[in-house]
Kinemage of the C-alpha trace (Angstrom):
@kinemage 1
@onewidth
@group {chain A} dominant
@subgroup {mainchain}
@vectorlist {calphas} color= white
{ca unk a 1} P 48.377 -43.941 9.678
{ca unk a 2} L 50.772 -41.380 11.208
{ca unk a 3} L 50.834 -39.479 8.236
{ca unk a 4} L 46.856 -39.516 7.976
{ca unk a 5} L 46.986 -38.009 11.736
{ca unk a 6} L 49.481 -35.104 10.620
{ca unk a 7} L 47.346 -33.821 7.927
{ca unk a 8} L 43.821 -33.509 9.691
{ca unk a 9} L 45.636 -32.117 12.363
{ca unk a 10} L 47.121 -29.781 9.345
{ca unk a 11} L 43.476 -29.291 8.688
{ca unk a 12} L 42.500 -28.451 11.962
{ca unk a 13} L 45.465 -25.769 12.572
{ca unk a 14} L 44.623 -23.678 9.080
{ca unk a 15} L 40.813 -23.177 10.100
{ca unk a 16} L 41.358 -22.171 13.534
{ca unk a 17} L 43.763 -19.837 12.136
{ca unk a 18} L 41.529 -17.895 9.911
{ca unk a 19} L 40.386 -14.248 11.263
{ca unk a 20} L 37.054 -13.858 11.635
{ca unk a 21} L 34.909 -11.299 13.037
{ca unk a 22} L 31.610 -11.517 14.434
{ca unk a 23} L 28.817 -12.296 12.745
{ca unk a 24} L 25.516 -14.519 11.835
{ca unk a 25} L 26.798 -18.092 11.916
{ca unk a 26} L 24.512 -18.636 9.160
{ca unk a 27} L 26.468 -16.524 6.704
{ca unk a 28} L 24.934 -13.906 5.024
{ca unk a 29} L 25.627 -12.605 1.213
{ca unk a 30} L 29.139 -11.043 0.763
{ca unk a 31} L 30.642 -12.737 3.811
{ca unk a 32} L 32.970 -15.664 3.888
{ca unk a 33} L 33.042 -18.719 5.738
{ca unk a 34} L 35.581 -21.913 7.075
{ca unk a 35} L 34.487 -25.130 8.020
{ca unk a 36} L 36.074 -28.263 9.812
{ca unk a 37} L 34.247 -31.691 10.039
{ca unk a 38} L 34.483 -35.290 10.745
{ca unk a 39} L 33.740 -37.900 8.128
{ca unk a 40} L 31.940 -41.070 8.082
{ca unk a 41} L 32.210 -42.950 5.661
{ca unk a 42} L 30.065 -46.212 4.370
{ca unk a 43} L 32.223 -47.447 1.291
{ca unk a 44} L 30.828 -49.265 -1.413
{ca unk a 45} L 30.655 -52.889 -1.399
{ca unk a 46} L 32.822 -53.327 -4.514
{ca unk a 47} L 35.802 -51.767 -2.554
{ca unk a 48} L 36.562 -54.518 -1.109
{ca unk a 49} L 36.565 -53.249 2.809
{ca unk a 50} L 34.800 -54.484 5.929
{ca unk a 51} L 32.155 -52.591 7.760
{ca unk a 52} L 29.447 -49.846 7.801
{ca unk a 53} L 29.453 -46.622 8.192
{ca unk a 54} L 32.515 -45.686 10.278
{ca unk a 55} L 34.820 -42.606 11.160
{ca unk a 56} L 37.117 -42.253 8.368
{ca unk a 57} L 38.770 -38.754 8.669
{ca unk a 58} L 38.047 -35.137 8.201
{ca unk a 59} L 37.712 -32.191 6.171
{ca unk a 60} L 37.911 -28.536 5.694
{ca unk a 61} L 36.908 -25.721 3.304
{ca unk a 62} L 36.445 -21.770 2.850
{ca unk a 63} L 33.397 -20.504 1.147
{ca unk a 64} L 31.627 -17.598 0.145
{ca unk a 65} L 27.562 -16.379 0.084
{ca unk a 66} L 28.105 -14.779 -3.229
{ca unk a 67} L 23.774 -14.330 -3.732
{ca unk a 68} L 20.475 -14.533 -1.967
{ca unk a 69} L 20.113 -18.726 -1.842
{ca unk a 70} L 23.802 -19.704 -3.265
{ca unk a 71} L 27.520 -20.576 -1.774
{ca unk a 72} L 30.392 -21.693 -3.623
{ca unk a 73} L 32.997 -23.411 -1.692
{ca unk a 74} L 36.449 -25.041 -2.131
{ca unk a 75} L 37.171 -27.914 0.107
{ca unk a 76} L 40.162 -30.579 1.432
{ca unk a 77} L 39.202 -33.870 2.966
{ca unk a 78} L 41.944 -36.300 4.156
{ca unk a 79} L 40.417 -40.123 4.196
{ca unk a 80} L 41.858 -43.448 5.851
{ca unk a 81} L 40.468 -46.825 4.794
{ca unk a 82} L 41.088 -49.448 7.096
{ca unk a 83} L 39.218 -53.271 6.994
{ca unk a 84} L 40.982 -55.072 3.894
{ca unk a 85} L 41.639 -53.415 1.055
{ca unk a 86} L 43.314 -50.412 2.774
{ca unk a 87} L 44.234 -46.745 1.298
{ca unk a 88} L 44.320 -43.478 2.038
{ca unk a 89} L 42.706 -41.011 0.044
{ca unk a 90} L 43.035 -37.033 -0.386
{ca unk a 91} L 40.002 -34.799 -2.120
{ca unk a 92} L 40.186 -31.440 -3.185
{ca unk a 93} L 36.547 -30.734 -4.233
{ca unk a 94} L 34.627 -27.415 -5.545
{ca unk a 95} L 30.610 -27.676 -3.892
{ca unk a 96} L 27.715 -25.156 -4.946
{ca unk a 97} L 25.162 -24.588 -1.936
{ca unk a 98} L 21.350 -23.603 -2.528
{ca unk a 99} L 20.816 -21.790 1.020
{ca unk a 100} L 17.451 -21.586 3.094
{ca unk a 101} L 16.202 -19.411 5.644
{ca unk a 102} L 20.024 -17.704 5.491
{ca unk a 103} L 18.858 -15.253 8.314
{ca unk a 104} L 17.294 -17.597 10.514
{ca unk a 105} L 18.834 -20.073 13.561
{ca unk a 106} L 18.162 -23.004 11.452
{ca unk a 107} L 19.539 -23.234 7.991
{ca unk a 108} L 19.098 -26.319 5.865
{ca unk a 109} L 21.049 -26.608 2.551
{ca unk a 110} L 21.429 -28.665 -0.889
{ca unk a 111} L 24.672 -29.929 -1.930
{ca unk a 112} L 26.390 -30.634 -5.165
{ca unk a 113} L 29.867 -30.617 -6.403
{ca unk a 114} L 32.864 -32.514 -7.993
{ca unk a 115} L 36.348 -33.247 -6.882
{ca unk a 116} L 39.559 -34.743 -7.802
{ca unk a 117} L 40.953 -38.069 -5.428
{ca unk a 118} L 44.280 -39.113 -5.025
{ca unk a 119} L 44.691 -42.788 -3.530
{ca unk a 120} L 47.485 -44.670 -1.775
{ca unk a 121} L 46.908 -48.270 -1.107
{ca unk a 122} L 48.930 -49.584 1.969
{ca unk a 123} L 49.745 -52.662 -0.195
{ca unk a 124} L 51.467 -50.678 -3.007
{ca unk a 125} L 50.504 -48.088 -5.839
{ca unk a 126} L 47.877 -45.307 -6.222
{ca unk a 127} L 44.720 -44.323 -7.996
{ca unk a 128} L 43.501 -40.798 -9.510
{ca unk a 129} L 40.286 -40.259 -9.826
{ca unk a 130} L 37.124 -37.798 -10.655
{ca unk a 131} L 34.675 -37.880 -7.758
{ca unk a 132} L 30.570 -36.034 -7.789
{ca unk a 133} L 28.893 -35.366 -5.043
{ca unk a 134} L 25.154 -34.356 -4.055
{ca unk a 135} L 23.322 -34.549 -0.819
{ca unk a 136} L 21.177 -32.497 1.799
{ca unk a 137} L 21.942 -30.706 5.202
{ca unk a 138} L 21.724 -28.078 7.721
{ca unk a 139} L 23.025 -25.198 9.804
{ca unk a 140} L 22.078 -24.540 13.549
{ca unk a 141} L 23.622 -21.527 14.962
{ca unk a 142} L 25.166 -21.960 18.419
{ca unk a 143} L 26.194 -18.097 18.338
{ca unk a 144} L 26.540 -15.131 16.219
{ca unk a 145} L 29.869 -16.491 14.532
{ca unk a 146} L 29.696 -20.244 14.996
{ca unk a 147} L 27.518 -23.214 13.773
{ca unk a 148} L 26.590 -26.677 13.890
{ca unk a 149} L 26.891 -28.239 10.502
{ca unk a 150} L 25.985 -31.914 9.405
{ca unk a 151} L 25.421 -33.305 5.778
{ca unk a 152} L 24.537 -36.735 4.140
{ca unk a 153} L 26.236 -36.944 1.035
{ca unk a 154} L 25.901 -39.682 -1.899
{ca unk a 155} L 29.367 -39.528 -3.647
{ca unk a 156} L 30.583 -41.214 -6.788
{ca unk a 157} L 33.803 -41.774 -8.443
{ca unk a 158} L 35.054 -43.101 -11.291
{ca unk a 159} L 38.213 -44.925 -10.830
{ca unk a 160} L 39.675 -47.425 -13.432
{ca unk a 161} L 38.958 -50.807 -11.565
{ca unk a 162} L 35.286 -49.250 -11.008
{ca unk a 163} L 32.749 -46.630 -9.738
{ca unk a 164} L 32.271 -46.519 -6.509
{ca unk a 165} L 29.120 -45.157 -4.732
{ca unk a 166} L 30.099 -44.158 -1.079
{ca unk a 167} L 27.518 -42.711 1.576
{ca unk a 168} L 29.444 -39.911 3.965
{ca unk a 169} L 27.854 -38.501 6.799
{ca unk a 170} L 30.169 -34.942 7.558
{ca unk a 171} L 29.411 -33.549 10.925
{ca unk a 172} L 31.674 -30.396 12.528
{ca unk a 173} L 31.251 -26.553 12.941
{ca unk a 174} L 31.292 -23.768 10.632
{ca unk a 175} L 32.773 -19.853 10.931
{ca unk a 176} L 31.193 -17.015 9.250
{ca unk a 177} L 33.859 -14.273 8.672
{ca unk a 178} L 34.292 -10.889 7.141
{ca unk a 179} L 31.309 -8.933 6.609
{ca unk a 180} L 28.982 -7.621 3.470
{ca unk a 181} L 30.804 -4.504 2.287
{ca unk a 182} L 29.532 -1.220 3.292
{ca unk a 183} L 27.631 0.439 0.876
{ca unk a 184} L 29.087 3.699 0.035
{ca unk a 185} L 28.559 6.864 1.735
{ca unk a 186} L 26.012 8.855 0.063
{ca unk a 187} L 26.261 12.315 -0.297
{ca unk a 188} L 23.337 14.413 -0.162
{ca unk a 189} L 22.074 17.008 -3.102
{ca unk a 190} L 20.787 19.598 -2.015
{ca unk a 191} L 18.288 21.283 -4.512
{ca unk a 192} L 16.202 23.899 -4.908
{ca unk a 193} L 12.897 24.506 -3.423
{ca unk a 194} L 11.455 27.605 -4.356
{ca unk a 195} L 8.173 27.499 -2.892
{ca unk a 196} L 9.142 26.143 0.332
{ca unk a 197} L 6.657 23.252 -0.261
{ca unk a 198} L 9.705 20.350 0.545
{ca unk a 199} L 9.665 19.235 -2.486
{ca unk a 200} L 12.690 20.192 -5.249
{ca unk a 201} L 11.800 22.408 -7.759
{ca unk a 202} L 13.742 19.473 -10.296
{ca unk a 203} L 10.264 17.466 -9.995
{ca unk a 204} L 7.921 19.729 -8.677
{ca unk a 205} L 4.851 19.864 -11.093
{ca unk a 206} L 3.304 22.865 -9.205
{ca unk a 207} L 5.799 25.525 -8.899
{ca unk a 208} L 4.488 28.232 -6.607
{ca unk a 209} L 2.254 26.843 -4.691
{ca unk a 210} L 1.236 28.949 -2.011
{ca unk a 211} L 3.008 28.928 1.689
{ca unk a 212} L 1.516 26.369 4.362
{ca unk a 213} L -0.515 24.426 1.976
{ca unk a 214} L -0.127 20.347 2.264
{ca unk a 215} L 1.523 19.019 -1.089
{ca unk a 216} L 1.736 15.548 -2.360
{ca unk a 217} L 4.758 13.977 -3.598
{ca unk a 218} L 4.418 15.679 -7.367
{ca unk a 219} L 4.602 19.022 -5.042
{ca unk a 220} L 0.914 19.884 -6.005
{ca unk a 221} L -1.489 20.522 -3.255
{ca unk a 222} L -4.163 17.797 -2.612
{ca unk a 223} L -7.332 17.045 -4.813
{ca unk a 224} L -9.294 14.236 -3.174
{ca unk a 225} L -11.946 13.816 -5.790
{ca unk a 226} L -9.519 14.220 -8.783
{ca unk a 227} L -12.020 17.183 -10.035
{ca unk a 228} L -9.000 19.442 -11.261
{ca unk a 229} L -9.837 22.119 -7.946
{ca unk a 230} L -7.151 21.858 -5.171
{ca unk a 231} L -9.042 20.496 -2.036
{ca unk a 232} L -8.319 23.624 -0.543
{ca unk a 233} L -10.215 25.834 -3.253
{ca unk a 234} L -12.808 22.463 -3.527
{ca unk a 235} L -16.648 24.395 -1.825
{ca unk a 236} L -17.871 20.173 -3.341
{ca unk a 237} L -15.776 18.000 -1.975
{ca unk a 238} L -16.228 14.008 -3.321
{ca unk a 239} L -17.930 15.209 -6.693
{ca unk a 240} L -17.941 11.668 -9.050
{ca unk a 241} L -15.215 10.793 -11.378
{ca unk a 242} L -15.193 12.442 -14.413
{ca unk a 243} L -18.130 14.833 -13.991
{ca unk a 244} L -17.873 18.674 -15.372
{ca unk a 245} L -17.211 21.496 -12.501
{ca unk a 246} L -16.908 25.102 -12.026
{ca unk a 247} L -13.884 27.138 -11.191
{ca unk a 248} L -15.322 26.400 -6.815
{ca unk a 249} L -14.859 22.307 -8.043
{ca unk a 250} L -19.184 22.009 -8.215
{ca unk a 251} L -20.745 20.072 -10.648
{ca unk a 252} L -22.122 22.191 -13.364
{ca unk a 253} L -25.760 22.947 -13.456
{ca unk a 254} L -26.340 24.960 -16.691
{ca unk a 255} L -30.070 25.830 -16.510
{ca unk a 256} L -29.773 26.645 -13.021
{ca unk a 257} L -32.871 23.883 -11.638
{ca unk a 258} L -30.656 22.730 -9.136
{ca unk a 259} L -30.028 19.318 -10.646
{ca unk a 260} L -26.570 19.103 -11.794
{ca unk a 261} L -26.111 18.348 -15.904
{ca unk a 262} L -25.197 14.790 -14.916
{ca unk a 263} L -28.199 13.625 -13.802
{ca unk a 264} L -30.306 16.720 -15.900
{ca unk a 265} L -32.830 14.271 -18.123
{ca unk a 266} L -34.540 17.705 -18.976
{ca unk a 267} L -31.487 20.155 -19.780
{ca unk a 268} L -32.752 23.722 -20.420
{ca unk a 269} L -35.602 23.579 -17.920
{ca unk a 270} L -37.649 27.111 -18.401
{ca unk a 271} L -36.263 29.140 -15.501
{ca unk a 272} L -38.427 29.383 -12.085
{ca unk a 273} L -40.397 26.291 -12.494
{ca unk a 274} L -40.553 23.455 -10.247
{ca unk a 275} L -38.612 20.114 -11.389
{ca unk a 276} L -38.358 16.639 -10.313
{ca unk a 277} L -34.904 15.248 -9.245
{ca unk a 278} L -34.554 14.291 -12.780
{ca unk a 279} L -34.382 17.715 -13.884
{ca unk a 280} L -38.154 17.809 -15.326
{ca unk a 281} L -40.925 19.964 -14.973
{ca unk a 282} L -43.901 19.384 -12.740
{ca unk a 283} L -46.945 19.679 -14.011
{ca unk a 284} L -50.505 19.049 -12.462
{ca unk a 285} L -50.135 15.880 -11.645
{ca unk a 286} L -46.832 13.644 -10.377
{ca unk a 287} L -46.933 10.009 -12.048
{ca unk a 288} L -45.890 7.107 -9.989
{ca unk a 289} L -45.011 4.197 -12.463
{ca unk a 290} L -44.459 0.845 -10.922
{ca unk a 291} L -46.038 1.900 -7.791
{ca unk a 292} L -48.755 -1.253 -7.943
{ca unk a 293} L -50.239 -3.509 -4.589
{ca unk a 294} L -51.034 -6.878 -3.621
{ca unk a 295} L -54.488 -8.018 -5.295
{ca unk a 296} L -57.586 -6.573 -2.900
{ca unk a 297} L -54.726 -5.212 -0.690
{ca unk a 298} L -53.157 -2.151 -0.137
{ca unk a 299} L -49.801 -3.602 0.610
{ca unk a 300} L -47.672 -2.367 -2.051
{ca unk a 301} L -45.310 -4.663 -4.288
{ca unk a 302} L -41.922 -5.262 -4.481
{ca unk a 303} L -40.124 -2.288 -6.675
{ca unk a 304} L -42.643 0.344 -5.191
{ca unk a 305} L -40.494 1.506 -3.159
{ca unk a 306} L -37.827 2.898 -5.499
{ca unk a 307} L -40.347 4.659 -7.223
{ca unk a 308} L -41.948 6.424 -4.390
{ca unk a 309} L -38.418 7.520 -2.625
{ca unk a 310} L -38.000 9.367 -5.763
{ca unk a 311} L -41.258 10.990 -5.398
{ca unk a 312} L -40.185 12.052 -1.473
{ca unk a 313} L -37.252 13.198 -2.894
{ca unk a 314} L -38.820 15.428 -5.317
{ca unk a 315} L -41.003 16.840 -3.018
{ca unk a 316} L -38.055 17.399 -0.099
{ca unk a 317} L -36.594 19.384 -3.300
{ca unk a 318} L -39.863 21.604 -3.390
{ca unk a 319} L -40.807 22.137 -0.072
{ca unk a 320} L -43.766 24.449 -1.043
{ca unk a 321} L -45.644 22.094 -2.902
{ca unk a 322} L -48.603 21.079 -1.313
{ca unk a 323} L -49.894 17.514 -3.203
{ca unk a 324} L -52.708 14.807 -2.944
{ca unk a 325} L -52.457 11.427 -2.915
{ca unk a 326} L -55.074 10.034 -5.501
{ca unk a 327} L -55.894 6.299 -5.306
{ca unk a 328} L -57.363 4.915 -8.519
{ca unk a 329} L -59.047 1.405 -9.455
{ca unk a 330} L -60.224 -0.288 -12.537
{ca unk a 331} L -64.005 -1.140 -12.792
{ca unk a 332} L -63.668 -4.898 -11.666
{ca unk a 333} L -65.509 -5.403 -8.225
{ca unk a 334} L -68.589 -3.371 -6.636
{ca unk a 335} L -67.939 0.412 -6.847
{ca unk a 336} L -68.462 0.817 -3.626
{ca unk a 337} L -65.778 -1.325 -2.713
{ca unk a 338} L -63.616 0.021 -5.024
{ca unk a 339} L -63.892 3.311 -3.512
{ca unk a 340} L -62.525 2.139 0.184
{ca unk a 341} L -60.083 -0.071 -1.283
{ca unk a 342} L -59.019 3.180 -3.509
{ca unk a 343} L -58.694 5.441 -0.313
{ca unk a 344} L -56.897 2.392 1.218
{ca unk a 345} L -54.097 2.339 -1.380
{ca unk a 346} L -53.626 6.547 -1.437
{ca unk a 347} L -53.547 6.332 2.466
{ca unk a 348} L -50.648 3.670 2.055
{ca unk a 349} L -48.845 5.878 -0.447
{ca unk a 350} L -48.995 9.188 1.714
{ca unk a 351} L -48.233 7.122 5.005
{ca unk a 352} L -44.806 6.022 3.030
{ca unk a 353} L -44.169 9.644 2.038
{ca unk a 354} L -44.161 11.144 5.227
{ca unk a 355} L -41.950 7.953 6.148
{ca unk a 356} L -39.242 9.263 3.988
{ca unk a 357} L -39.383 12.792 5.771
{ca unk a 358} L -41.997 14.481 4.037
{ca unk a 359} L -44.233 16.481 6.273
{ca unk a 360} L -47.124 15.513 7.183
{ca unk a 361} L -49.796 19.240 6.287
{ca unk a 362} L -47.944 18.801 2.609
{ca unk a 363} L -49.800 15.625 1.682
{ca unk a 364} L -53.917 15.253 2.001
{ca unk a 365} L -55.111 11.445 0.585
{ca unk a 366} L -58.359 10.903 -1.549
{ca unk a 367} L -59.667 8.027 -3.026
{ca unk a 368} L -61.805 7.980 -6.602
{ca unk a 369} L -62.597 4.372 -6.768
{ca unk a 370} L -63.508 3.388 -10.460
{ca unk a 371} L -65.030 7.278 -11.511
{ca unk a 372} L -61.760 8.432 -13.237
{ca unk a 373} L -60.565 6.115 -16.012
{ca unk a 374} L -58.136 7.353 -18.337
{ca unk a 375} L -58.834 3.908 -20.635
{ca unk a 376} L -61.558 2.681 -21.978
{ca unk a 377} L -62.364 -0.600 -22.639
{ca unk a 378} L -62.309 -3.764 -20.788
{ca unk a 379} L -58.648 -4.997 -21.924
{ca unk a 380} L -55.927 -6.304 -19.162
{ca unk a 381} L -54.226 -3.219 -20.285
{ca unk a 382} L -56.702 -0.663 -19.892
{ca unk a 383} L -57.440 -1.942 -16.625
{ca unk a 384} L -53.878 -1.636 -15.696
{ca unk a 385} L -53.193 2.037 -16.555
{ca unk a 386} L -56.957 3.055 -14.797
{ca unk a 387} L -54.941 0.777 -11.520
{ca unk a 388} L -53.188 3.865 -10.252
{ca unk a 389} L -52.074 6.389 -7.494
{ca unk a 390} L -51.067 9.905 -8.923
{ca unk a 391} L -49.941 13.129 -7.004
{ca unk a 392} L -51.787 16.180 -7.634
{ca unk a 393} L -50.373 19.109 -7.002
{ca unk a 394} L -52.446 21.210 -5.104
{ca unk a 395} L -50.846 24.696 -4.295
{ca unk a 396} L -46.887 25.382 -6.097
């Protein structure tokens, strides 16, 4: 028993002695550590000793944080079995630590190693054997340099009477030590800048570039819309992806109608004459496909409306046309009737036009009733195309 007491107190003496300097108790990678701990220790039943769990000795160990989640550590643990079949036992043992929440206060852990025991029984011989161990446990930092540690550990070893399974509980204090090491000192290259623009002239993609302008990272100024004209040269800023510009980064507009080739469904417009948004001539009269009402009503139908924001926006585009707003029906009903509900439908149609900022003295609104078919015949689609409300221009 005396000799048990001299080598924990061994134990003790070579961890207190290691230098350490300040830092996370919770080591952190490329620092070192030492631990001391008590043991307890619940043998297995096949041992042959009385008891639970019960103090049983100590250990201690240096280790190292050698990656983000992972220690490796070399330990020494000094055992004394008392309660029947009594021995002492000395471990040396190699563990491998999968590390959580390194940085934080509270760091729990999972255990596994092997070892090597040496046995002396107090009634005569001795026993060497290979020992595993696996188990789960945690760090709680009392200060920058020192920690709480505890563990419950399953361990197993083969000796030649038996295996054993014993259940240790390890409680005691840990020491971080050492530090990460310093990353070397970097000295700056200085290169070139010819143009002043802050960025080297090793990966500067737009050499030159004149004084004071704002570069990105490539050293080329800024181009927002990714039209090929600098932003500071750009007189169309936010021009769509992929669409052709001029040299002044504006979409191209090659028969000069003022709708840009893009959206141009009549390229090569004559020049001079009046277009619609799409690019197309206007002739006597402005269609308005789609632009239908409710039956007997003149509350127009879903879908109108897209239609007949074109038409405002055709007619913002040529602000000296001068139109009227022609309601049309087919010949089902009393004529007469027809005729009101006609002027009904091309009032409707003008009063949404001057919604959409079209003024008012441009648009005059007429209704024709059943006397201008441009069908004949009593078919569900003749009727439909004389069902109508045109524009007509009046004065270009």
């Amino acid at each position: 028993m005396e000799l048990y007491r001299l080598r924990f107190l061994a134990l003790l003496l070579l961890v207190l002695g290691s230098g350490f300097s300040p830092a996370m108790a919770s080591e952190q990678v490329g620092q070192g550590y030492a631990w001391l701990m008590g043991s307890f220790v619940n043998p297995d039943d096949d041992r042959f000793i009385d008891g639970d769990i019960d103090f049983a000795g100590g250990q201690a160990g240096v280790g190292s944080a050698f990656a983000d989640n992972w220690n490796v550590e070399l330990g020494y643990e000094v055992l004394d079995f008392d309660g029947g079949n009594d021995f002492d036992q000395d471990i040396v043992k190699l563990n491998v630590l999968n590390v959580y929440n390194r940085a934080g206060w509270f760091s729990p852990f999972i255990l596994g190693g092997v070892g090597y025991a040496s046995s002396d029984f107090d009634m005569g011989g001795s026993d060497d054997n290979f020992q595993a161990q696996a188990g789960l446990g945690f760090l709680v930092d009392f200060s920058e340099r020192l920690a709480l540690r505890y563990e419950v550990l399953g361990r197993w070893e083969d000796a030649r009477a038996d295996d054993y399974l014993d259940t240790t509980i390890n409680l005691g204090v840990q020491f971080a030590f050492g530090g990460a090491p310093a990353p070397a000192a970097v000295v700056p290259i200085i290169s070139a800048d010819s143009d002043g623009d802050g960025v080297p002239d090793s990966r500067d993609s737009c050499p030159g570039t004149p004084a004071g302008l704002a570069v990105n990272t490539d050293g080329c100024p800024f181009d927002t819309d990714k039209d090929g004209v600098w932003d500071v040269n750009d007189k169309c800023p936010g021009t769509p992806i992929g669409a052709s510009v001029d040299e002044q980064g504006c979409e191209l507009d090659s028969d000069n109608d003022g709708v840009v080739d893009r959206l141009d469904e009549c390229p090569n417009t004559r020049p001079g004459v009046a277009v619609d948004i799409k690019g197309c001539e206007i002739k006597a009269e402005i269609r308005l496909p789609g632009v239908n009402f409710e039956t007997n009503s003149d509350q127009l139908v879903a879908g109108a409306q897209t239609v007949l924001d074109n038409a405002a926006a055709t007619l913002r585009k040529n602000p000296s046309l001068i139109v009227e707003v022609a309601g049309h029906t087919d010949s089902d009903g009393a004529a007469e009737y027809n005729l009101v509900l006609s002027m009904r439908r091309a009032t409707s149609v003008r009063n949404y036009l001057i919604s959409r900022d079209v003024s008012a003295n441009r648009l005059t609104a007429r209704g024709y009733g059943e006397e201008q078919p441009i069908a004949s015949g009593n078919s569900a689609g003749a009727k439909a195309a004389n069902r109508r409300v045109v524009l007509r221009v009046l004065e270009r």
